[in-house]
LUMPATI-614231 format. One record per residue (C-alpha): x, y, z; residue in three letters. Coordinates in steps of 0.1 Angstrom, whole numbers, padded with zeros to 4 digits, always signed. Example, Ala and Ser with C-alpha at 12.3 -4.5 7.8 and 13.67 -1.06 7.14 Angstrom:
<fibas>
+0123-0045+0078ALA;+0137-0011+0071SER;
</fibas>
This chain:
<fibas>
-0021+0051+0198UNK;-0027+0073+0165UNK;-0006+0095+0179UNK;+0022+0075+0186UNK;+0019+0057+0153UNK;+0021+0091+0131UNK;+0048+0103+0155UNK;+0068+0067+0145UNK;+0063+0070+0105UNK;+0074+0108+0106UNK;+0104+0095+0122UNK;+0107+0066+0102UNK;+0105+0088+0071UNK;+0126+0115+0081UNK;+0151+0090+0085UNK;+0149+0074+0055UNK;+0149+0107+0038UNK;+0183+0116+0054UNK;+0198+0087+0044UNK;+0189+0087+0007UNK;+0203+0125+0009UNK;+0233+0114+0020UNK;+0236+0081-0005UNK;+0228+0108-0035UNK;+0251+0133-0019UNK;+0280+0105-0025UNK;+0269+0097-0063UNK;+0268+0127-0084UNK;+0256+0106-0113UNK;+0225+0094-0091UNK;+0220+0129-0081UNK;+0216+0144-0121UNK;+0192+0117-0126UNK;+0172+0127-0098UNK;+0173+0162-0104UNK;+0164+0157-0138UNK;+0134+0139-0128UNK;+0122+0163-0105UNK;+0127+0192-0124UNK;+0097+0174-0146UNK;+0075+0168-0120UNK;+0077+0166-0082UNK;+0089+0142-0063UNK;+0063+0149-0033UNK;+0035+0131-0052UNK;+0058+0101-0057UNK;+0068+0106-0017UNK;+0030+0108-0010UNK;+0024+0072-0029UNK;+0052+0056-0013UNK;+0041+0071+0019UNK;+0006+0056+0012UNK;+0019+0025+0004UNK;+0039+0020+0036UNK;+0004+0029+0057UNK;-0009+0002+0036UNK;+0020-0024+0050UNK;+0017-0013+0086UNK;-0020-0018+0084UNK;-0015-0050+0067UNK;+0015-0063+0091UNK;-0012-0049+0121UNK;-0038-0070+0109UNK;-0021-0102+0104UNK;-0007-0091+0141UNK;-0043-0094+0153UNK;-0048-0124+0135UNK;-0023-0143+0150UNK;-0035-0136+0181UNK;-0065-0152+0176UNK;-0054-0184+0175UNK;-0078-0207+0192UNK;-0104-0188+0191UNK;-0138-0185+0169UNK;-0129-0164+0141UNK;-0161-0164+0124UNK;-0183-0149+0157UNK;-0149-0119+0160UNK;-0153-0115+0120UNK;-0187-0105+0120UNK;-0185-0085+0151UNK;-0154-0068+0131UNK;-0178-0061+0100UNK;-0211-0049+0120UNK;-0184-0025+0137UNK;-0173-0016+0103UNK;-0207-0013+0086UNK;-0202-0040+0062UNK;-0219-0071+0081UNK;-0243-0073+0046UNK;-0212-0078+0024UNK;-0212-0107+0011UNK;-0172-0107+0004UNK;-0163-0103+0039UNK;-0191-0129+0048UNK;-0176-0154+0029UNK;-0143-0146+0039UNK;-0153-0149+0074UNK;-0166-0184+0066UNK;-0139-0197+0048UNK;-0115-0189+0078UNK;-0118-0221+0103UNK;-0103-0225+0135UNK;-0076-0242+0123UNK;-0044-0229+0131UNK;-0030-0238+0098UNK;-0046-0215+0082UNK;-0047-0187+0104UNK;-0009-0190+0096UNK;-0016-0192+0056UNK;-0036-0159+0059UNK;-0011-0144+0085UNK;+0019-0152+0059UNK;+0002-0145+0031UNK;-0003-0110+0047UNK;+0030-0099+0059UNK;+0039-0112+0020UNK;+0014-0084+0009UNK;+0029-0063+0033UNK;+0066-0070+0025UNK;+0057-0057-0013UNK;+0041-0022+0004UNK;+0077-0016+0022UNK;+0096-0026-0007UNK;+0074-0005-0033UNK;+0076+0023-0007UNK;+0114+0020-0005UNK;+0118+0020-0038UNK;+0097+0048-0047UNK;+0110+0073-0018UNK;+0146+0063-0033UNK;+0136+0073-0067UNK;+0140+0039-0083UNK;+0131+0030-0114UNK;+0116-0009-0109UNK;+0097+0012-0080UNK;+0081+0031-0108UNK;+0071-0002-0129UNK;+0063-0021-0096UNK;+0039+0008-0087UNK;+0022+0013-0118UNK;+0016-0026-0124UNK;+0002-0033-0089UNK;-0019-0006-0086UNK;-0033-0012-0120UNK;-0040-0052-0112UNK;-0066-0036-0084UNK;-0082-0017-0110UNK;-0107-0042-0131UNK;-0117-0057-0097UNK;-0126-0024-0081UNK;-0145-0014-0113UNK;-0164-0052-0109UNK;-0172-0041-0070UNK;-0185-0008-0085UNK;-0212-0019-0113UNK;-0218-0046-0086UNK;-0235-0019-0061UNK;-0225+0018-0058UNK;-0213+0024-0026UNK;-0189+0059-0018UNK;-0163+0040+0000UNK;-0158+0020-0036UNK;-0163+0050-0052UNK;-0136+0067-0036UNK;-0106+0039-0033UNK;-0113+0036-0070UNK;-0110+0070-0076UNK;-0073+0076-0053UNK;-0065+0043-0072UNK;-0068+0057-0104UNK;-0054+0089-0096UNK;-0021+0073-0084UNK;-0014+0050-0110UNK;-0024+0077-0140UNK;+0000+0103-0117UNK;+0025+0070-0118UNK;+0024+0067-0156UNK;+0029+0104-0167UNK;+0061+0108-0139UNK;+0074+0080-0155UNK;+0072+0091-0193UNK;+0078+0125-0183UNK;+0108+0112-0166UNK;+0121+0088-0191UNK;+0118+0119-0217UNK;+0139+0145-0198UNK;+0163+0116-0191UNK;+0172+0109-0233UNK;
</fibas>
């Protein structure tokens, strides 16, 4: 399945990667703007991130997938075999978001739609990213720097690497975000 699923996003990508090569081969003006830009810095960090943040909407659109499909049965006994799988069965977050989730089906759909909502914004930051847009840029930068107080919260709560760590790649991409974009926006003027 891993397999299968890295084989589908290097195809996915490569695709999307030919197209925008042929949309900035047929707009010169597109194409100095992006040169400019990348002469800066390189543009394979911002792929990277955008790459990242279409992992993070598969995984999201997965998940709300599996949630969907179970409907009708007992949530909170799956949940917590889900987190003693995962090591986290002594969280108290996923414990109480395990016990807010009822059989209902209602919800189940709230949580599902609120998910592929999450996961719409991955794809579209991703897109806009790998095409070198400029909202992308802001779009990146602002929702990857909501995350950070909250991580920092979960941190001073109890250290834990895993914490450590997102917060750390978090913090890495949305300084690397910032300096492309004033870099950017100063070999642009």
């Amino acid at each position: 399945m891993t397999g299968n699923c890295a084989l589908f996003l290097r195809s996915a990508f490569q695709i999307v990667g030919q197209v925008c090569y042929a949309a900035k081969a047929k707009h010169p003006s597109y194409l100095s703007n992006s040169v400019a830009a990348g002469s800066v810095m390189s543009m394979g960090g911002i792929r990277f991130i955008a790459t990242l943040e279409a992992i993070k909407g598969i995984v999201v659109l997965l998940l709300s997938i599996g949630l969907l499909s179970l409907m009708g049965q007992d949530i909170q006994s799956v949940g917590v075999q889900v987190a003693h799988y995962l090591g986290v069965e002594h969280n108290h977050l996923y414990k109480s978001i395990f016990s807010a989730l009822k059989t209902h089906s209602h919800e189940i759909r709230q949580v599902a739609f609120l998910a592929v909502f999450y996961s719409a914004l991955r794809f579209i930051e991703a897109y806009g990213l790998w095409n070198e847009r400029v909202w992308a840029e802001w779009f990146a930068i602002i929702s990857g720097g909501v995350y950070l107080p909250f991580e920092i919260e979960k941190l001073i709560e109890g250290f834990e690497w895993w914490k450590v760590l997102i917060t750390i790649v978090n913090i890495l991409i949305v300084a690397y975000l910032v300096v492309y974009k004033i870099r950017r926006d100063r070999s642009l003027k």
